[in-house]
C-alpha positions, 0 to 999 in steps of 0.5 A: 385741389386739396381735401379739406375734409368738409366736403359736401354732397347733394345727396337728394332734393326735396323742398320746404312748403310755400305758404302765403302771408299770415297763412298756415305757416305763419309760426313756423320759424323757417330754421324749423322748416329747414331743420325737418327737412334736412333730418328727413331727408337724412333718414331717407337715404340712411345717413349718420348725422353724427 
């Protein structure tokens, strides 16, 4: 299999927080939930985003 260069690896597991209906979360688009965890957990395992 050829390497296209974008490759991807799992490099830690972490998850969202799971609220209920009209709960806590209610305005936290889930993109904005998605977007921290991925820069945490970047920075965790000191990874160059750029």
């Amino acid at each position: 299999m050829k390497n296209s260069g974008n490759t991807a690896y799992i490099i830690d597991s972490k998850r969202t927080p799971i609220g209920k209906r009209n709960g806590s979360l209610k305005d936290v688009h889930p993109v904005d939930l998605l977007g921290n965890l991925t820069r945490d957990t970047l920075a965790i395992n000191k990874i160059d985003p750029h």
